[in-house]
N, C-alpha and C positions, 0 to 999 in steps of 0.2 A: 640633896639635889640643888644644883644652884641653877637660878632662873634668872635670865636679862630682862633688869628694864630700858623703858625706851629710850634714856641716855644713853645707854651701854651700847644697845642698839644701833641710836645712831654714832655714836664713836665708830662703833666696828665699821658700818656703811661708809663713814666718813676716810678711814683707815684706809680698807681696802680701794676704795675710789681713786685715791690717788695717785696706780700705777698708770689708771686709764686717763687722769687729769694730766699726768705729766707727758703719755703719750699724745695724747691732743692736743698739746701745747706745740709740742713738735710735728706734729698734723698741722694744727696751724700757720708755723712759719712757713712748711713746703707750699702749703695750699698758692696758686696761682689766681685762683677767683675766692675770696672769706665773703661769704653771702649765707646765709641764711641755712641754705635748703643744704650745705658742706656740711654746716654745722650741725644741723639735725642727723644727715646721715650719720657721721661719724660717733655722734651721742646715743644714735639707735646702737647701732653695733656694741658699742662698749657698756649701754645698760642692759641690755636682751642678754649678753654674756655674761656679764657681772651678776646678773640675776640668776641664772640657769646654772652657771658653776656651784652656788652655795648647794643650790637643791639635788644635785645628782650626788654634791660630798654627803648631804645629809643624808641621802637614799642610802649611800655608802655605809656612814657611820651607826645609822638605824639597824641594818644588822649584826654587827659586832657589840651594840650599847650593852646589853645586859651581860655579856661574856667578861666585858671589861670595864663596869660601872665603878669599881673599887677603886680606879685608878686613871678615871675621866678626866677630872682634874689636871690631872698630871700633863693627860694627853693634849688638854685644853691648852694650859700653859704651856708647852712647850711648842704645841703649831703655831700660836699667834705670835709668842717669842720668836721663833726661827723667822716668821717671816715678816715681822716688825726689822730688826735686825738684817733680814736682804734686801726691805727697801732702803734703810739706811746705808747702805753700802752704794747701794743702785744709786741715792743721790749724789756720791761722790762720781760719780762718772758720767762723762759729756755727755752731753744730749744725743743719740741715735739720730742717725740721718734719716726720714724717711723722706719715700717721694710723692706729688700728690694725687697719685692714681688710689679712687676711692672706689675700686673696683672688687667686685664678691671677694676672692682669693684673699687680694692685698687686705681687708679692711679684717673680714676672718682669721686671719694670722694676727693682726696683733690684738684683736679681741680676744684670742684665748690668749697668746700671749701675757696679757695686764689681767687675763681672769684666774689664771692658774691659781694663784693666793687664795681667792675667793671659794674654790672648790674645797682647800681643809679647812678655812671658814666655818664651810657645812658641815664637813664633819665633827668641827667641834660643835656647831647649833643642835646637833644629835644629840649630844653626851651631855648637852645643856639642857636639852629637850625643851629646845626656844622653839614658840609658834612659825614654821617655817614658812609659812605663806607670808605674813607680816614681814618676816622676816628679809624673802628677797624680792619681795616688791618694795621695802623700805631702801633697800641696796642697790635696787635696779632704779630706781627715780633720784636717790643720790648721785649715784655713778651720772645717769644719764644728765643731769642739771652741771654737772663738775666740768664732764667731759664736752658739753654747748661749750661751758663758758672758756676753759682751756682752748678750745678752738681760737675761738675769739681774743682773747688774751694773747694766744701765741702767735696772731696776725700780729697784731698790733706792738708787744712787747716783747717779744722775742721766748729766748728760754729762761730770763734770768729767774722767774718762779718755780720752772720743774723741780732742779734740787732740792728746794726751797718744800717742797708740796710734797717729794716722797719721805723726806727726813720728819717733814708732822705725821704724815700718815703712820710711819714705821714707829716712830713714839707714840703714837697712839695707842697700837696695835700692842707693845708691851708692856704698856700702863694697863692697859685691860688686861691681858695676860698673866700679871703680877695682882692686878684684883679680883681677880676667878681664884687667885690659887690661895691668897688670904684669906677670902671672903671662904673657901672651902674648910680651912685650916683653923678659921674660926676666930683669925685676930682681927679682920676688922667686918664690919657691915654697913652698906650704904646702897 
């Protein structure tokens, strides 16, 4: 059994964060009024989500764990790879237009949007059998601290960090990825 520590932890929190950081950044530029109370909205929605998707994947992956424990690993590395890997890809392409309407629907959509990742997150936090409470409340205060400050930032500086922000996240996410599957395999430990 391989278990996360709080590094690893926050990598992953950090990782995942930044489809919702790059989205806020381009929140940011549309936004017409950058105040305060934009910024908090837009940081609620993307940490409440970021947080809520890990735990419904772990709900998910808590039932299949023991069917498919032989081969967790496996399963580990290969969702945080594939989806290290599509924010990498997602940094090469333009910033998404959005508009500043911070209205239920609007803000809803691209909260699950930037949280979808975060849902096989959970299900690998199953198969890791990481404390899942820690877990995305350590994700959802990330998330929500990235996605303030991306607001803010993307008022002021445009998009030139998005790219910039999913291309770390996505390395991130396969460095951990690649250390779950070592650390399994038994060549390294840390």
């Amino acid at each position: 059994m391989t278990t996360l520590s709080l590094l690893e932890l926050f990598l992953i929190a950090i990782g995942v964060s930044m489809d919702a950081f790059a989205v806020a950044v381009c929140k940011g530029l549309s936004l017409k009024k950058n105040n305060i109370k934009n910024a908090l909205i837009v940081a609620l929605y993307f940490g409440i989500f970021q947080a809520g998707m890990p735990l419904i994947g772990y709900l998910l992956g808590v039932q299949f764990q023991d069917s498919i424990g032989f081969i967790d690993h496996w399963i580990a590395f290969i969702l945080l790879g594939a989806i290290g890997l599509s924010m990498i890809k997602e940094a090469k392409d333009a910033c998404e237009r959005t508009d500043d309407s911070l209205c239920f629907k609007t803000m809803s959509v691209l909260a699950i949007a930037t949280s979808i990742d975060a849902l096989a997150v959970g299900v690998t936090f199953a198969f890791l059998k990481a404390n899942i409470i820690s877990s995305v409340l350590f994700i959802g205060i990330i998330t929500f601290s990235f996605s303030f400050l991306g607001v803010k930032i993307g008022n002021v500086f445009g998009f030139k960090y998005k790219s910039k922000a999913e291309m770390l996240g996505g390395i991130i996410l396969i460095l951990m990825a690649f250390k779950i599957l070592l650390d399994h395999l038994g060549i390294i430990s840390f």
